[in-house]
C-alpha positions as CSV (number, residue, x, y, z in Angstrom):
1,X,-11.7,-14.0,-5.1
2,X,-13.7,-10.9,-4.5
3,X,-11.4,-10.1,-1.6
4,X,-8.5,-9.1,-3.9
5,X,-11.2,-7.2,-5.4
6,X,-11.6,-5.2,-2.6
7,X,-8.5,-3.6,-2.0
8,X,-8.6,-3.8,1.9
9,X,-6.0,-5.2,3.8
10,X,-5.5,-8.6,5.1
11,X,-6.4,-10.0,8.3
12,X,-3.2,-11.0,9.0
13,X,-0.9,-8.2,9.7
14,X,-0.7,-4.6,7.8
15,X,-0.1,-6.1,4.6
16,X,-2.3,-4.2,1.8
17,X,-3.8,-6.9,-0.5
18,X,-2.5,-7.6,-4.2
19,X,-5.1,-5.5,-5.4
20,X,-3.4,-1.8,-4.7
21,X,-0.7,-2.5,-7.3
22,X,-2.8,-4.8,-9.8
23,X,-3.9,-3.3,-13.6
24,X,-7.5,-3.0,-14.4
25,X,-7.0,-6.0,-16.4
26,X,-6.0,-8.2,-13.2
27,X,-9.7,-6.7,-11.5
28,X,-11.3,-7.7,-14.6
29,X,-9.9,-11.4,-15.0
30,X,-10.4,-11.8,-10.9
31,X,-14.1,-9.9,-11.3
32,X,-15.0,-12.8,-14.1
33,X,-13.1,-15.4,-11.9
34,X,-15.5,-14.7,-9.0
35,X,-19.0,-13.8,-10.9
36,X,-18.4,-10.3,-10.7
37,X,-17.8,-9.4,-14.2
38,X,-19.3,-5.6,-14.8
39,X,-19.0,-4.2,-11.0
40,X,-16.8,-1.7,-10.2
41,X,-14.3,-1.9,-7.9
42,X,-15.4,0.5,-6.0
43,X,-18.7,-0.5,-5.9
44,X,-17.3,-3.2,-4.4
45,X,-15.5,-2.0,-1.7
46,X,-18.5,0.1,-0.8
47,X,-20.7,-3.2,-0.5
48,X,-18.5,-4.9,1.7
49,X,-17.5,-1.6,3.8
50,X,-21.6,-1.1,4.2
51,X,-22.2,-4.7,4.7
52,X,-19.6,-5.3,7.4
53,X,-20.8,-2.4,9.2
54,X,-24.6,-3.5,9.3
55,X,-23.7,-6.6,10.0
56,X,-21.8,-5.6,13.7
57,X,-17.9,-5.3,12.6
58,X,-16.6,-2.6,14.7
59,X,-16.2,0.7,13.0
60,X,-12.1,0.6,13.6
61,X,-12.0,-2.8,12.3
62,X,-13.8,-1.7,9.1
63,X,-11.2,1.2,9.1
64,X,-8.3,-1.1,9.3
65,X,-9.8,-3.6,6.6
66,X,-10.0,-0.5,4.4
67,X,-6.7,0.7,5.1
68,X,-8.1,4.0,6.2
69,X,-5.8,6.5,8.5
70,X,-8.2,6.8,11.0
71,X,-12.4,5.7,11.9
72,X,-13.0,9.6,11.0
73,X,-12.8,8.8,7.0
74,X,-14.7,5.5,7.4
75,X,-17.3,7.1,9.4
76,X,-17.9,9.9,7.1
77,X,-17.6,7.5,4.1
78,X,-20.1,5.2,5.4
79,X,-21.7,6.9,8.4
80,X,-25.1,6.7,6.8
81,X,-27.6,4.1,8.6
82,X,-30.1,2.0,6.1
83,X,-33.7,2.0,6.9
84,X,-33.5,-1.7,8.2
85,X,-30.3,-0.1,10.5
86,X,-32.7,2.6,12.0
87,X,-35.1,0.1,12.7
88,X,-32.6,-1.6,14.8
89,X,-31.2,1.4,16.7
90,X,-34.9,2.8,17.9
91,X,-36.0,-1.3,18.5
92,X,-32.5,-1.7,21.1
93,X,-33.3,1.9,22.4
94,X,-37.1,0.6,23.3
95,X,-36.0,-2.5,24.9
96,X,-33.2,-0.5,27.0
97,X,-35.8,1.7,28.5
98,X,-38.5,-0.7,28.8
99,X,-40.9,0.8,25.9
C-alpha cells in the first residue's frame, strides 16, 4: 500500500512505519503492488504531505504523520500555498468581512 510507501508514521501510536528500515527493493515491489511503479519515494511523501495540508489536516498532525521534530520543518517544507489554496484564503477573508 502506498502508505508504507510514504514513510510517515502510523495513526496509532508513535510507531514509524515499515518503510524507514525497508531496501529500495521493498519500495519497488510495494510501488508495483500499488500502481506506483516509477515514482519516487519522496515524491510521494511530498504528494500526500501537500495533499493533506490542502485538504484541512492540521499542520501538527501533518508533522506527526511525517515524523517531523516539530511544525517548524513541515511548515518550511510545505509552507507554500497552490493557486487553488490562495483562492480559498482571500474567498474566507471576503466572506469574514462582508466583501
Amino acid at each position: 500500500m502506498w502508505w508504507d510507501i510514504v514513510e510517515a508514521r502510523s495513526p496509532v501510536g508513535d510507531m514509524r512505519s515499515q518503510a524507514q528500515n525497508s531496501s529500495p527493493e521493498q519500495h519497488k515491489a510495494a510501488a508495483s503492488a500499488s500502481a506506483l511503479a516509477g515514482v519516487a519515494v519522496h515524491t510521494l511523501r511530498h504528494s500526500a504531505a501537500t495533499t493533506w495540508l490542502e485538504n484541512g489536516v492540521h499542520l501538527k498532525a501533518v508533522s506527526e504523520l511525517l515524523g517531523h521534530a516539530s511544525i517548524a520543518i513541515t511548515a518550511d517544507i510545505y509552507g507554500h500555498l497552490s493557486d487553488e489554496t490562495a483562492r480559498g484564503a482571500m474567498a474566507a477573508l471576503s466572506h469574514a468581512i462582508g466583501l
